[in-house]
N, C-alpha and C positions, 0 to 999 in steps of 0.2 A: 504493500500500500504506500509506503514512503518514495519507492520510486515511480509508482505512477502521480503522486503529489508535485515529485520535482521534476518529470517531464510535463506534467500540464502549467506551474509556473514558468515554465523552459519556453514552451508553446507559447503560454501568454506574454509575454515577453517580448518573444519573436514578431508575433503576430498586432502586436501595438505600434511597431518598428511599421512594420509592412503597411498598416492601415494608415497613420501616421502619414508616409510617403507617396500614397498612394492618391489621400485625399489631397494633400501641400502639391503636388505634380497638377491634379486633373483640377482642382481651383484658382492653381494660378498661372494656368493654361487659359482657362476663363475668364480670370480678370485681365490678361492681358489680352485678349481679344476683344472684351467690353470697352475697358481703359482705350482701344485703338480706333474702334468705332469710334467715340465718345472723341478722341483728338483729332479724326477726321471731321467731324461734323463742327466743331469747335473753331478750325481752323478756317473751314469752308465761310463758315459764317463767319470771319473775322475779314477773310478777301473780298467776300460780297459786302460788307459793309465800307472798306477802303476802296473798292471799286466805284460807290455809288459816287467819291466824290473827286476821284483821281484825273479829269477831264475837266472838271470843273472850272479851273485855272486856266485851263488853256483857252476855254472859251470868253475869260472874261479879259482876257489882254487885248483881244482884237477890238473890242470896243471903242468907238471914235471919244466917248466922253472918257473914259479911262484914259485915253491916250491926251486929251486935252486938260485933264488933271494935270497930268505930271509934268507938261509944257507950260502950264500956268499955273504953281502952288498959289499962289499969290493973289488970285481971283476968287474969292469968299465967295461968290455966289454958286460958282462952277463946282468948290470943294462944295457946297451944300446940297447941292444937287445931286454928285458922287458920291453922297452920305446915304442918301434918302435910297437912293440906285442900289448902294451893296446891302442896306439893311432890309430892300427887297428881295433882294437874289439869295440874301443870308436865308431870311424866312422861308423863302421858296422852297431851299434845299433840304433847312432843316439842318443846318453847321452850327456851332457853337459861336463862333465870329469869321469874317471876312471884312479885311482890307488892305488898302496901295501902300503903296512903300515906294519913296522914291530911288535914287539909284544911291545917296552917302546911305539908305536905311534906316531914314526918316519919316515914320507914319503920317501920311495928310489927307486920310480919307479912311473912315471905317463905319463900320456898322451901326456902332456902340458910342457915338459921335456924342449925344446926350447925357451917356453915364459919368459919374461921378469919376468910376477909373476906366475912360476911355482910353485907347491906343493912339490918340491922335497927339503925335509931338514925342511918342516914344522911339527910340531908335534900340534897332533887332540887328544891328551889322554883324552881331558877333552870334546870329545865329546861324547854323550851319545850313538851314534850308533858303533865307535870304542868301547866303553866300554859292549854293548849289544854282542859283538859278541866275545870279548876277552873271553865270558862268558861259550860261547859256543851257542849260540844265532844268530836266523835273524835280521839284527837289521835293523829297520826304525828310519827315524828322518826326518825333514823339517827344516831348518835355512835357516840364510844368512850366503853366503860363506864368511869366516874371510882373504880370501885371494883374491879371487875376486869381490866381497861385492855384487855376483848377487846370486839371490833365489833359492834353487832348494831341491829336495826329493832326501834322500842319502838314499842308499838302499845297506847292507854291509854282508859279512859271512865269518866265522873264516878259516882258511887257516888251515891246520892237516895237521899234517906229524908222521907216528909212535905212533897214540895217542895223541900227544900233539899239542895245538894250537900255531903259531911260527909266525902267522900274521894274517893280516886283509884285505879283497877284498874288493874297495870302488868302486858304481857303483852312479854318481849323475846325476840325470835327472832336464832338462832346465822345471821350471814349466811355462814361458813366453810364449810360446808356447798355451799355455791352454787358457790361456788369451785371446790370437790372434783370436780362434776359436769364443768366444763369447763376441767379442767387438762390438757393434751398435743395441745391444737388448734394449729394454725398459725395461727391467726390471734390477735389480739389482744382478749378481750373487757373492757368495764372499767364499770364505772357513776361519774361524776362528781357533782359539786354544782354549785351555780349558779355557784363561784369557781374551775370545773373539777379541782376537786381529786379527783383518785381513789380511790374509799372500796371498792370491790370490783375483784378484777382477777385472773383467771389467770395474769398474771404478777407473781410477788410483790414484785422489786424494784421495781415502780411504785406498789406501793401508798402510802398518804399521801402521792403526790407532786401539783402542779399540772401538767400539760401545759402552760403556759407561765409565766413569771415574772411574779407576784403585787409589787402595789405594798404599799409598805410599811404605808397605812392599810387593805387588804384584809388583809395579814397581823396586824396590831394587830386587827382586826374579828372576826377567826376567833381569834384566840385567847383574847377578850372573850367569845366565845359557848363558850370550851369544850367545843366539840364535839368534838377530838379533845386532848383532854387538853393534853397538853405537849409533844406531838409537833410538831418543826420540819418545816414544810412544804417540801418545797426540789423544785425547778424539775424537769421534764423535756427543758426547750431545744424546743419543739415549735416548727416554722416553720411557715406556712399561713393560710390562710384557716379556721379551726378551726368558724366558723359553719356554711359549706356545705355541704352535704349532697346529694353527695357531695362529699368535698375531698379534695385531693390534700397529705399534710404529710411533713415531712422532720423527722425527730430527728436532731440532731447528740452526736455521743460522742466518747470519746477515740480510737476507732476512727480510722483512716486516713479512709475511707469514710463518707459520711454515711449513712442508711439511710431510704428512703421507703417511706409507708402508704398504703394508699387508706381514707379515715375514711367511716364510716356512721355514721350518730346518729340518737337519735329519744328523744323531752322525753317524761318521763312526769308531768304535773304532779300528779299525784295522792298521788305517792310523793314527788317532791321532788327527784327524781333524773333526769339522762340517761343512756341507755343508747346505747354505743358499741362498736364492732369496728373495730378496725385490723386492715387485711389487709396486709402486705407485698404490696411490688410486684414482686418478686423472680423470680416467676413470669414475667409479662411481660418483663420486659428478656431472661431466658434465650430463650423465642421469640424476640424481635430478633433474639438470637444467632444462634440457630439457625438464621432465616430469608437473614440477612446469611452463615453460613458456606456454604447451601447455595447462593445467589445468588452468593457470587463464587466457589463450583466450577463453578455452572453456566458462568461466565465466564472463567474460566479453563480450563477443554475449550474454551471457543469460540476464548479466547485463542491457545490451544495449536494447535487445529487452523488460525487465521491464521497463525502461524510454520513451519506443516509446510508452508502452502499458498506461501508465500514461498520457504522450501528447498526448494520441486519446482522455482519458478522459474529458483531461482539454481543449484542441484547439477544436477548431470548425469545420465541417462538410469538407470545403475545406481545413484543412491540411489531411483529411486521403488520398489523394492520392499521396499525396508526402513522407507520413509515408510506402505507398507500392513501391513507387519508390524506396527511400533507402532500402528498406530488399532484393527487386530484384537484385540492384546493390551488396550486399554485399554478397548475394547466387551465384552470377553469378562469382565474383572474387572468391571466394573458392572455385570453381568449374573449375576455367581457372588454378589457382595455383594447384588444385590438380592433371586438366590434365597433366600441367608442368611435376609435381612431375614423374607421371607416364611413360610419354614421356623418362625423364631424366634416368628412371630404366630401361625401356626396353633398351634404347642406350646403357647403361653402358653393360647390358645383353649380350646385339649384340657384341659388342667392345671386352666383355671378351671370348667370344666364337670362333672369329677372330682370337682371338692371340691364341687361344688351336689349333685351323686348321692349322694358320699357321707354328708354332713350329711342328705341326706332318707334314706339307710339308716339311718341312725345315728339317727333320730328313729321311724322304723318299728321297728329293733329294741328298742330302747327300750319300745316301746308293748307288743311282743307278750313281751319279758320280762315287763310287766306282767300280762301275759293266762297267761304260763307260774303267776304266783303266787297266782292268781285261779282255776286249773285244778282244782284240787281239789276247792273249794267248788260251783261250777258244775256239776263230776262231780257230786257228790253231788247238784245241784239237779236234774239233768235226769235222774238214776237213779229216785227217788223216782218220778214220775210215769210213766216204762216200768214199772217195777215195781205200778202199780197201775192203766193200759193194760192189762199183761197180762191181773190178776185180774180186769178187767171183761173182760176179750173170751171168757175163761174164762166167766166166769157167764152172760154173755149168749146163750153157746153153749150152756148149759144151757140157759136159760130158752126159749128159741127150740127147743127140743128139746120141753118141755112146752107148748109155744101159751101163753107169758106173755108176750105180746105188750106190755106194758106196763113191765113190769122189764125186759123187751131193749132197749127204747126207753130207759129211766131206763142203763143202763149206757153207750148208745152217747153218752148226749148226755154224760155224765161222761167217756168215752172222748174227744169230740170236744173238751170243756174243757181235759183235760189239753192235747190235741195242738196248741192253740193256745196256751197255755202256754210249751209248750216250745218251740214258731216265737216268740215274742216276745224270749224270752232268747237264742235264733236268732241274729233279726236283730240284736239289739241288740251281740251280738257277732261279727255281719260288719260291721256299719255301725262299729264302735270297731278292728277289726281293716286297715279297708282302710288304703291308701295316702294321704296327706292332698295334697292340688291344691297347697295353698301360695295359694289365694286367699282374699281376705278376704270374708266378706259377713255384712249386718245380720240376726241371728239374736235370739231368745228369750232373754235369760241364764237365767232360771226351767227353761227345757227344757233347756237342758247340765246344768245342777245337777242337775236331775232323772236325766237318765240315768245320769248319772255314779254317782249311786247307786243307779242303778239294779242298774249293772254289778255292783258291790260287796259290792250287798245278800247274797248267799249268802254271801260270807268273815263278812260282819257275823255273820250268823245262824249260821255255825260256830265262829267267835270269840266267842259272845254278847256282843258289842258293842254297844252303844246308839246311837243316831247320830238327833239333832236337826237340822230346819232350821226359823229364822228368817228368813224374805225380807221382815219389817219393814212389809209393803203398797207393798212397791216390784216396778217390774214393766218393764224397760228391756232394749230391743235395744242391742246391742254389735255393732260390726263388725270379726269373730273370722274365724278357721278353725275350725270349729265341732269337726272330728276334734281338732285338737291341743288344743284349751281341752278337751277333755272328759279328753286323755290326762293333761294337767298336774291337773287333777281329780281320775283316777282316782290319781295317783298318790300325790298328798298325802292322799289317805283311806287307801292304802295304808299309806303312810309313818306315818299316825296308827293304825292298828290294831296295828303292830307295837309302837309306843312304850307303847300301853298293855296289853301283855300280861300284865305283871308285875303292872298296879295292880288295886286291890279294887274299883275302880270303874270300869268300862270304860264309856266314855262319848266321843264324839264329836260336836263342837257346830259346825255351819256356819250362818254369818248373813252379811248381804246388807245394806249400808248405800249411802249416796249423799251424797259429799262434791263440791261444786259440781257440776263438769262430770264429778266420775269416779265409777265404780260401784266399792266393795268386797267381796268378797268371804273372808271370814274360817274357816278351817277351826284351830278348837279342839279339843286333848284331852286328858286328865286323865291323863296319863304325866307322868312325872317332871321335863321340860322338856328343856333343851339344854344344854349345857356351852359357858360364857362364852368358853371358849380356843376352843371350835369354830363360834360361831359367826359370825366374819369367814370361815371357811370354807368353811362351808355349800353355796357354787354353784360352788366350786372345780371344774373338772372330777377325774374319778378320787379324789377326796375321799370315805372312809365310813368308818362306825363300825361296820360291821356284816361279819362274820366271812366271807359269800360276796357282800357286795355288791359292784360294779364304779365306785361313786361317779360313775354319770352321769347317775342319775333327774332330781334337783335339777338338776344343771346345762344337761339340755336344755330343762328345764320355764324355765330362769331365760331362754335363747335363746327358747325360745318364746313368751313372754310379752314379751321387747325387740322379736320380728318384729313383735308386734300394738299396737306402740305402748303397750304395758302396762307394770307392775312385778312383782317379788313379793318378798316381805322377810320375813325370819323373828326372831320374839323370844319369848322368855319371859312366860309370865303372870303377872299380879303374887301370884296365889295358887300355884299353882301348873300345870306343864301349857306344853305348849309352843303358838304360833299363828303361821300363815302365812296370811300376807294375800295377794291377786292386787288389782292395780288395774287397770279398764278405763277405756277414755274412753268416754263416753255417746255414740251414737247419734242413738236416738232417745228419746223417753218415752210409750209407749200408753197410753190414756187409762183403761184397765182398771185397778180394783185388786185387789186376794187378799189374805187375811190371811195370818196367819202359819198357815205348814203343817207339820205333822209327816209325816216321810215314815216309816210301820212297814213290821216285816214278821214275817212266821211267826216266831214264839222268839224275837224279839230287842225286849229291853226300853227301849220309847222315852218319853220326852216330851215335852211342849210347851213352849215360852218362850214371854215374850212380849216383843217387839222392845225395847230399851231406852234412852234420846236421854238423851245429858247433860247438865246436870254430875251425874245418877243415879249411884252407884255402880254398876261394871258389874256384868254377869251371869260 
């Protein structure tokens, strides 16, 4: 008995070892495949945000008034005019600030002309992206602003005139923003410089710190280049291989515990920056746990039942049925816990399947509230043509009574016009009515638009609403749900007919742009606009302003549009009128083009745009 004791510790032993390796190997195998994804996507979205604004400069140098700035500092009215001009283009873009620089590097024109700490009169000579472009050069850089002391990627191009460079276009983008997007992950994501110092980071106490301790002439060096002001750079204790990719590091704190990451990295030279995610390892070691706790119950049953089989040896004839009482009892509990277990998985099963029905109820009802608000107008669309069905089947009935075989013909084929007619508006509201699959496929964006107003078109025409489309000669498949992109559609035309009831100008304007890889979609209306307190609101669920609304329009259209990979964000026109944007990712691009269409219809007074590219003042 004692050497099967110390082969089964032998065994266990061994077998903690194996489990141990087995689980540390296949989990962080995993994290590092998670952590990879998670740095691809991270990254992606770091270019497409530098991309939105990396053109930006170049466009504003050719400008005749920008170029007549810098030929004329000294003309108050002109720099006032250049004020008013980039704090437009700033707003347009959505940049944190924008402004000229003349050629010593002397600010005379900016955005922020009115603030207390404007740029105007500051000089940036000694920054390295004025200096890249005085060169003749794109210039990037990243710092802290010396005059607002907040973060941001300046993105800059020389100003020509005649040959010669005679200034510099500053374009700075808010990196805080970037932030916002990936705050409440678990894992770590951070972008560094070449002297590892962290300049963007989800988690805020690491910000301006090094991940490891900086020598004294690299600190004298960064603080020479004033890139982050006056800010003391101080250490994050990082231990590791911090090059490898994948690496394995350990931050040390005041903590008891030290706390280890699994690090992903990947060099963007373009930008100037690396892009990194720290995952805790946290996950992992819990499986050891786990695997180690269930490993030595397993061994301890086995344990246990070498101690019963010992007590049968050594005890006498009446303990063995109390040695099978206990084994029954301890088969019968792991058998009642495992039903548990079971019990508890299918519920959870049940539970999550519940809430997939109900979110597609919830988006089906949704759609046919739509169709409830739409009902009247459609009444009336599809009354009109029975009502004039009738009076030709009438007349033809005459006419065929007198042998005018020619007018009975002329009435049927008007008879058979209407009744394909009214099958179009038909379909077109069983196909918006049915149930939506929940798949995505590469569709038309031109034919959603279309139908979408299609649906509409009678509220338009009993509301005498106006309603414009601009599709710019852009003509691009999106890979949507074609039901739900049409519901989110009909809804913000909805939502725009009601806002402009009140106005004298009832007008509805949708246009179709194409910024890099994404398609926009923009629905404008000459209603009043939105109210600034409401609108961080807006895709609230249960949120409205409206007297029998249930405030879930917006908020399913705002899910529907995160299913498909998309956005959609609402703001104020700078004249007046509220606009909701939809973003798609492109597809594909057909080689076909259209001009810009005006979609009309019976009674309702439309017109034409024509597509408009900036820096134009918009439409």
């Amino acid at each position: 008995m004692l050497t099967t004791r110390k082969f089964l510790i032998g065994f266990y032993l061994i077998s903690l070892i194996i489990v141990s390796s087995w689980v540390w190997r296949s989990g962080y195998a995993k994290l590092v495949s998670q952590s990879n994804q998670q740095l691809d996507i991270f990254a992606t979205h770091l270019q497409s945000q530098l991309q939105r604004f990396d053109a930006i400069p170049k466009l504003l140098f050719d400008q005749k008034q920008v170029v007549a700035s810098l030929q004329d500092p000294d003309n108050s009215q002109l720099q006032q005019k250049t004020n008013r001009y980039l704090k437009h283009v700033n707003n347009t873009i959505g940049a944190s600030d924008t402004y000229l620089i003349d050629i010593n590097g002397t600010t005379i024109a900016a955005n922020n002309w009115r603030d207390k700490q404007t740029f105007i009169g500051k000089n940036f000579a000694f920054r390295p992206y004025f200096q890249q472009a005085v060169s003749g050069q794109q210039g990037r850089y990243f710092a802290l602003g010396t005059t607002s002391g907040q973060r941001g990627y300046y993105f800059s191009s020389p100003v020509i005139n005649a040959g010669n460079i005679i200034g510099v276009v500053v374009v700075k983008m808010d990196l805080s923003k970037i932030e916002k997007e990936w705050t409440g992950k678990q894992a770590h994501f951070m972008v560094t410089d070449d002297d590892n110092v962290i300049f963007i980071s989800n988690t805020q106490s690491w910000l301006l710190h090094s991940l490891t301790p900086l020598s004294a002439e690299k600190l004298q060096r960064i603080d020479r280049s004033r890139r982050y002001g006056n800010k003391t750079i101080a250490a994050l204790n990082f231990t590791g291989q911090l090059e490898d990719n994948p690496a394995l590091l350990q931050l040390t704190t005041s903590k008891p515990f030290a706390t280890n990451y699994l690090s992903m990295s990947k060099h963007m030279p373009t930008a100037g920056w690396t892009v990194r995610v720290f995952t805790p390892l946290t996950t992992i070691f819990i499986d050891i746990a786990i695997g180690l706790v269930l490993l030595s119950l397993v061994f301890w049953l086995l344990n246990l039942r070498l101690k019963l089989s010992m007590h049968k040896h050594q005890r006498a004839k009446d303990k063995e049925q109390l040695r099978i009482k206990t084994k029954y009892k301890l088969k019968q509990e792991v058998k009642r816990r495992t039903a548990d277990l079971n019990n508890e998985i299918i519920e959870r099963q049940k539970m999550e399947q519940t809430l997939r029905d109900t979110q597609k109820e919830l988006i089906q009802t949704a759609k046919l509230a739509v169709l409830g608000q739409l009902s009247a107008s459609i009444s009336h669309e599809l009354n009109n043509p029975l009502a004039a069905i009738r009076s030709y089947a009438d007349n033809a009935l005459v006419f065929l009574q007198r042998e005018q075989y020619q007018s009975t013909d002329d009435n049927l084929q008007r008879i058979i016009h209407l009744t394909e007619r009214m099958a179009k508006i038909s379909s077109q509201l069983k196909f918006f009515a049915r149930k939506s699959s929940g798949e995505l496929h590469p569709v038309p964006l031109l034919n959603v638009i279309h139908m979408a107003i299609e649906l509409v078109k009678p509220q338009l025409k009993s509301n005498q609403v106006a309603i414009t489309l601009d599709d710019a000669n852009i003509e691009v498949l999106v890979n949507v749900d074609q039901v739900q992109l049409e519901q989110v559609l009909v809804n913000l035309l909805s939502n725009a007919m009601q806002a402009v009831e009140e106005s004298s100008n009832k007008h509805i304007h949708v246009s179709l742009c194409r910024v890099q890889q994404q398609v926009i979609v923009q629905v404008d209306d000459s209603g009043p606009g939105i109210s600034k307190d409401n609108l961080s609101q807006l895709f609230d669920p249960f949120f409205t302003t409206k007297e029998t609304g249930l405030g879930l329009g917006l908020s399913i259209s705002h899910k529907i549009m995160r299913n498909m990979q998309g956005n959609i964000i609402a703001e104020n026109r700078p004249n007046a009128g509220a606009r909701f944007s939809l973003s798609l990712p492109l597809t594909m691009v057909p080689t076909a083009t259209t001009s810009a269409t005006t979609i009309p219809a019976t009674a309702i007074p439309v017109t034409t745009t024509q597509a408009t590219i900036y820096p134009q003042a918009p439409v």
